[in-house]
N, C-alpha and C positions, 0 to 999 in steps of 0.2 A: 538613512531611516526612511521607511516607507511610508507614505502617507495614507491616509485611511480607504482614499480612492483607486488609489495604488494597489491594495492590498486586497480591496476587493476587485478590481479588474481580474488580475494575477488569479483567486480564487477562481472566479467564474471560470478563467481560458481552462486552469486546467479538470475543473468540475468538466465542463461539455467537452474536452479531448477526451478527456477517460469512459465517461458515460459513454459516451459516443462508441468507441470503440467496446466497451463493454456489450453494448444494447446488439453493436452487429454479432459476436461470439454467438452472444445466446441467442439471437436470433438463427444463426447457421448450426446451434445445436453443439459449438466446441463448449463444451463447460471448461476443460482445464485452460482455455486462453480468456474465458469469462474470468475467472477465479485469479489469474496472472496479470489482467487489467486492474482490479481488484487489490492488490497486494501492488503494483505499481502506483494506484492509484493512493494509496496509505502512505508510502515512501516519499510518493510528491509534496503531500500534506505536511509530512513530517519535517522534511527538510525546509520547506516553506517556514513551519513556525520554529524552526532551531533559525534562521534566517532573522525572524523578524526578532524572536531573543537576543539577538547576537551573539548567540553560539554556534565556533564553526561548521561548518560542515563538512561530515566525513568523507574521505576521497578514498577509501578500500569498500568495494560490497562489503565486507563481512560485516564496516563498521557501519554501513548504512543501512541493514537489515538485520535486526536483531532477531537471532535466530527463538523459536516459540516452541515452549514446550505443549503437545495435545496428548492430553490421557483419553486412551480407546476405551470402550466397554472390555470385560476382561473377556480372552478368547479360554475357551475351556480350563478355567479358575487361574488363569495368568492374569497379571496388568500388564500392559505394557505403555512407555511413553515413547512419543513420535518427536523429532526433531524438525520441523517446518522449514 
């Protein structure tokens, strides 16, 4: 079990690795490795608190990325959903 100092150390590292690398993307103008920080950065969080639940943690991407359904605006009177 992690202690409360513990848990926030763990936060902080991986808060300023991610920002960190975030802030240089957008700074060199890659938006899609901004947005891939991003989304790395949510999967860290994630597992962190299945961690600290004691719930295991998945060992296949599929199961550690739950895939997101995003509804577009409709393109000429279609919808369509995107798989993320």
């Amino acid at each position: 079990m992690m202690t409360r100092d513990q848990l926030a150390a763990e936060l902080l590292r991986i808060a300023k690795l991610q920002l960190s690398d975030i802030t240089r993307a957008v700074k060199n103008g890659e938006k899609s490795i901004a947005l891939n920080e991003v989304v790395d950065l949510g999967r860290r969080l994630n597992r962190l608190a299945d961690a600290v639940a004691g719930r295991p943690i998945p060992t296949t991407p599929a199961q550690a990325i739950p895939a997101q359904s995003v509804s577009l605006p409709p393109a000429s009177g279609d919808s369509a959903r995107v798989e993320a």
